[in-house]
Structure formats: structure tokens, C-alpha cells
C-alpha positions in Angstrom: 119.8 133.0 81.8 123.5 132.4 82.0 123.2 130.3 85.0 119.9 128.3 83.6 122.4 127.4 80.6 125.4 126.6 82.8 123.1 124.5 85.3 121.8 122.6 82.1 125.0 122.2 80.9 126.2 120.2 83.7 122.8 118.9 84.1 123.8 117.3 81.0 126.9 115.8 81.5 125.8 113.6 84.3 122.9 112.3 82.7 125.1 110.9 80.5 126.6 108.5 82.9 123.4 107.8 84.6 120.8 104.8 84.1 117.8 107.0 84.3 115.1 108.7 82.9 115.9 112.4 83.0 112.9 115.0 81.5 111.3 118.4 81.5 107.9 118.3 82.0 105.3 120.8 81.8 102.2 121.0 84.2 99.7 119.0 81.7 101.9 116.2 81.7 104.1 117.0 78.4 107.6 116.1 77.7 109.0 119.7 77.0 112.3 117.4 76.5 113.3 114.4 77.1 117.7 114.1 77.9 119.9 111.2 77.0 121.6 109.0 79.4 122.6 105.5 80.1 119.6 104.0 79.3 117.8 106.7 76.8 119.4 107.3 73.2 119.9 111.0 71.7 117.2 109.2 69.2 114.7 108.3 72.0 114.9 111.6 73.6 114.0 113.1 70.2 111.3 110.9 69.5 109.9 111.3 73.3 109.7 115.2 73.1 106.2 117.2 72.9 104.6 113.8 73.8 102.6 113.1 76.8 103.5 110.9 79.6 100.2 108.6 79.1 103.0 107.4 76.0 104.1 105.1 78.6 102.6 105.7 82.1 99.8 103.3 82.8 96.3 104.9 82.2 95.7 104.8 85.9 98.5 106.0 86.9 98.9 108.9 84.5 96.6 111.5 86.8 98.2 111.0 89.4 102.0 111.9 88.4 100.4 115.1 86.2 98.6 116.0 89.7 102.5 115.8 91.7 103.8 117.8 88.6 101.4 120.4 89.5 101.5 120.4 92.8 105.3 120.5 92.8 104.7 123.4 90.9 102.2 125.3 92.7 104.2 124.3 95.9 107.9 124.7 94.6 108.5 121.6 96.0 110.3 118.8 96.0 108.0 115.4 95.5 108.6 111.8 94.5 106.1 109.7 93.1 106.1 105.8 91.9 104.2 104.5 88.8 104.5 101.5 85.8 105.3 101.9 82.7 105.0 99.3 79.9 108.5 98.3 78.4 107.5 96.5 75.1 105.4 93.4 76.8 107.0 94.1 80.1 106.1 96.5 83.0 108.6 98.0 85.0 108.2 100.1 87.9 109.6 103.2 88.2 110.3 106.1 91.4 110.4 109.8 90.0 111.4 112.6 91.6 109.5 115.8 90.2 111.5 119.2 91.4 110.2 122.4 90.1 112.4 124.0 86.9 110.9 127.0 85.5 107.6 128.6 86.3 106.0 126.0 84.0 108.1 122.8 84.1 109.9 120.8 86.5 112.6 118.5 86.1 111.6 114.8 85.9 114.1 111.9 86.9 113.0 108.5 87.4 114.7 105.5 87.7 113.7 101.7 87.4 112.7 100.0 91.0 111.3 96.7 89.8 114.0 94.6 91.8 113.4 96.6 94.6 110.2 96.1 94.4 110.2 92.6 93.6 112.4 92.0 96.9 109.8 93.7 99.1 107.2 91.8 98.1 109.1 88.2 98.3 110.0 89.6 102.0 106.5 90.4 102.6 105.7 86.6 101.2 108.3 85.7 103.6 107.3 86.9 106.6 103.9 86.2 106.0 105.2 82.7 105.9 107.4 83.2 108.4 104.0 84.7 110.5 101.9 81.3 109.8 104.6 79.1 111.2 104.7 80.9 114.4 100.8 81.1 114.9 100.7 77.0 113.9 103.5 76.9 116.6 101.8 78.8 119.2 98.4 77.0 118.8 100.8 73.6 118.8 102.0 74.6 122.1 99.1 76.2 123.5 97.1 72.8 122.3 99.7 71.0 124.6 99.8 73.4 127.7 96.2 73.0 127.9 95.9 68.9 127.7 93.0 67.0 129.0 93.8 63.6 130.3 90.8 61.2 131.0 91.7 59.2 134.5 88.7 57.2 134.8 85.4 57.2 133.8 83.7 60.7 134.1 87.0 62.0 135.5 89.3 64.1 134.1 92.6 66.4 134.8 94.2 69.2 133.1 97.1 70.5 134.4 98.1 74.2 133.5 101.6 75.1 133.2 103.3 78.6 132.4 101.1 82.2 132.9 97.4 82.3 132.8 96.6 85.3 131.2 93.4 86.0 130.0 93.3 84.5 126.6 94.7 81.4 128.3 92.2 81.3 130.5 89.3 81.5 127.8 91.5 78.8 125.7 91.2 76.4 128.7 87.8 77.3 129.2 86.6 76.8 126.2 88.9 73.3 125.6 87.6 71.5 129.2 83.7 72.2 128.2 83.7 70.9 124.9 85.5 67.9 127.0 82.7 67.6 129.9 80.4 68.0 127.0 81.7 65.3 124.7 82.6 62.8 127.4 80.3 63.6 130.2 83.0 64.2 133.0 81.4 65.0 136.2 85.2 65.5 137.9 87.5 68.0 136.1 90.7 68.2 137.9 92.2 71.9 136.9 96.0 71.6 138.4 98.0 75.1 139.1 101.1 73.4 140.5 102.8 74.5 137.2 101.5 78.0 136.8 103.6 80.6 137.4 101.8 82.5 139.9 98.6 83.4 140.5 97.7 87.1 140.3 93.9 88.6 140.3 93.9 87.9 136.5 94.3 83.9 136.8 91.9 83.8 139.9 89.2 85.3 138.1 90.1 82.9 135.4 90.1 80.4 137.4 86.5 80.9 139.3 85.0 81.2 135.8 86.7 78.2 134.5 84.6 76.8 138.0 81.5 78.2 137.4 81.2 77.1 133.8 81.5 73.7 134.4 79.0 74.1 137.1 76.9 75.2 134.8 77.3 72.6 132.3 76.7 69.7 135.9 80.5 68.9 136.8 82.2 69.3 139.5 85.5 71.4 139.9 88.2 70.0 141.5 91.6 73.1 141.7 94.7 71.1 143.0 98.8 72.7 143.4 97.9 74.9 145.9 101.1 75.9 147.7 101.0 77.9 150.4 102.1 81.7 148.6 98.9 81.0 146.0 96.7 80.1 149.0 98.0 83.0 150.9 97.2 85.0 147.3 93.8 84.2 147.0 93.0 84.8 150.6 94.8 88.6 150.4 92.5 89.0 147.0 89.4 87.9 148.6 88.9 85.1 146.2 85.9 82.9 147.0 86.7 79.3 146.7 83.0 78.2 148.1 81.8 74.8 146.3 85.5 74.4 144.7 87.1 71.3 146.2 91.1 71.6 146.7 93.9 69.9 147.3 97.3 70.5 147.6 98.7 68.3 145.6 97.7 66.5 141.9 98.3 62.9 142.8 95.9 63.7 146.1 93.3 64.9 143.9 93.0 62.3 141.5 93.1 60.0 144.4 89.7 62.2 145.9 88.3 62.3 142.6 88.7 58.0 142.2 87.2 57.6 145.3 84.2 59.8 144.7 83.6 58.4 141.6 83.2 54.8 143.5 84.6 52.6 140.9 83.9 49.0 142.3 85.2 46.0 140.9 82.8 43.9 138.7 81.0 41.2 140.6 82.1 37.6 139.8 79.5 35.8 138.2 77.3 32.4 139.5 78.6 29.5 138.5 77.3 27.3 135.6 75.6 24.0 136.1 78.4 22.5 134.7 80.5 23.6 136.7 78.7 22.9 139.2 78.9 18.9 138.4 83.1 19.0 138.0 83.2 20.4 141.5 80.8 17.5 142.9 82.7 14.9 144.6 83.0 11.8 143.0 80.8 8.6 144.1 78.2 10.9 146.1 
């Protein structure tokens, strides 16, 4: 008993110089006692004994800090819980930690987190933001390392630069046949000579980038073959049948042109009036 009364004693004095909620609380949720300290009066400690913590706790929060109370006590444990509670018009936040006392009661000390809280969330806003810009940045730049760049008519090129993953891959896919589609390319011009390398993945990628435009009644052109990515889709076995390549970009777009037999226009027959101001004069 001695010791209890010595260990509140103390107890005591440094509640005094603390801004925080100290209390004894019993395992239905009533203040046994309620101490003063920096922030609660010898008058508001009075006033808050024998009541419940529902006084102040929000409703839905007031099971679940008399269930910790209890289970602190059934436990002898040491838990921490965080709840609201209204401050006039104003809620405040608060982080208790609930350690057992007596059989009955544990010792309550909470004090206010609202800043802290507040902070979290404006970094959470934050990098949420923060989150946006880079995915707007990385569909900016993988909107421009996937171009298509009309060469003539029903001829196009898109030259891939960087690694060709997977996702890549589908991203190109899916950007070159909404192109054949909407502009009724019959050429597409798929140039490697900035990729990376080329592993299994971007072959496969590559022969289904092929076989979808097949499928859709244009022709695949794959130029910037060096020799180590010929030599590495010979080793994997890749078959390149009905693919057309060339080594080089500009020599593909100069294979493409010519299939596509651009001609000039035909000059047209000339007038009957002109006609007369080429007929010599006095005939």
C-alpha cells in the first residue's frame, strides 16, 4: 500500500508539468479520477471524476477504447489506442496509452496528436500529388518514345527507343493499330536501332506487334537490325517469316516509298486556247 501511495505521489508531481490527460479508469469505461496537469485544472479533474468517457469520446469511438481498457486488463498489458474527442466546437485527436493499475483500473494518459495528424495527412496529399505528376510524366514520355510519324501516304514509321518490356510492348501495340486503323497504313515501319537490346521478351513483343497488324491488312516492316540483335534472334529461334527487314531506318523508308509506287501526277492536255497562242502566226 505504501508503494501504491509513493508511486502515486510521484505519479503526481509530473503530471503537473505535463500537457496531458492523465486518468484512472475502470473496465466499464469510468473516470475513477481524473489528475491535474498542464492542460487539466484541479477543478476539471473534480468535475471529470465518476463520469464516463462517452463525456467526451466520440460515440463511435467510445467501444472501442472501453474494449483496450479491458483488454489491457485481462492481459496486463500495455496498449495504445487513438480516438476524438470534441473540444467545445472543435475535435481534437488524441493517442492514449492504457497500462493496467489495480485489478480493476488502469492508468489512462493521452495526449493531443491533431498536428501530427494534420501533417500526415497534408504529406499523404502531397505525395499523392507528387504520385500524379510522375504518372502524367511517364505517360508524357512514354507518349513520345512510342511516336508514329506518317511518311507518305499509307506509310508509316515508329521508331522505339530505350527497353521493350512488356507493357511497352502492349503500349506500342496498341498505339500503331489504332494508327493503321484510323489512317489506313498498309506500311508500318517498327525501327529497333534505338532499343536497348533485344532479349526473348522484346522479340516476342515484337512478332506480336507483326502479327497484329497482319491481322488488321498491313504490312510490317522491322528496321536497326545490327548484327548482335540478328545474331540474338537467330540463337532464340525467332521466326522472322513474312517480316521484311532492313538494316538500317533511312533504307527502309526508302523500300517502303518505293512499294508504295508514288508516281508523279500526269500533266494535263492542253486547252484549246492554248492551243491557238502556240500556233504560229500567219499560217
Amino acid at each position: 500500500m505504501a508503494e501504491q501511495e509513493d508511486a502515486r505521489a510521484k505519479l503526481e508531481a509530473l503530471c503537473s508539468v505535463i500537457p496531458m490527460f492523465v486518468a484512472f479508469i475502470d473496465r466499464d469505461g469510468i473516470l475513477q479520477e481524473a489528475l491535474p496537469t498542464l492542460i487539466i485544472t484541479a477543478e476539471m479533474a473534480r468535475r471529470g471524476r465518476d463520469t464516463r468517457m462517452g463525456a467526451v469520446v466520440r460515440e463511435d469511438y467510445l467501444e472501442r477504447c472501453i474494449a483496450v481498457v479491458r483488454e489491457s486488463l485481462a492481459n496486463r498489458t500495455i496498449l495504445r489506442v487513438e480516438y476524438p474527442i470534441a473540444v467545445g466546437e472543435r475535435e481534437v485527436w488524441c493517442e492514449a496509452t492504457c497500462k493496467p493499475f489495480t485489478n480493476d483500473t488502469v492508468l489512462w494518459v493521452a495526449h493531443d496528436i491533431t498536428a501530427q495528424r494534420q501533417l500526415a495527412h497534408t504529406q499523404e496529399e502531397l505525395r499523392d500529388s507528387q504520385e500524379q505528376v510522375i504518372r502524367a510524366q511517364q505517360a508524357a514520355l512514354r507518349e513520345l518514345s512510342t511516336p508514329l510519324v506518317p511518311l507518305a501516304e499509307g506509310v508509316v514509321a515508329m521508331p522505339l527507343i530505350g527497353t521493350l518490356d512488356s507493357a511497352r510492348a502492349q503500349q506500342a501495340m496498341e498505339k500503331l493499330l489504332d494508327g493503321i486503323v484510323q489512317h489506313q497504313f498498309h506500311t508500318a515501319i517498327v525501327d529497333v536501332t534505338g532499343v536497348r537490346n533485344v532479349d526473348a521478351e522484346s522479340a516476342d513483343a515484337l512478332l506480336r506487334i507483326a502479327r497484329a497488324a497482319r491481322l488488321l491488312g498491313a504490312q510490317l516492316m522491322l528496321t536497326g537490325i545490327n548484327p548482335d540483335t540478328a545474331q540474338t534472334l537467330v540463337e532464340l529461334g525467332v521466326d522472322l517469316a513474312g517480316i521484311t527487314t532492313r538494316s538500317t531506318l533511312q533504307s527502309g523508308i526508302a523500300h517502303a516509298l518505293a512499294r508504295a509506287g508514288t508516281r508523279p501526277a500526269t500533266p494535263a492536255a492542253p486547252t484549246s486556247a492554248a492551243r491557238a497562242r502556240r500556233a504560229p502566226q500567219g499560217s
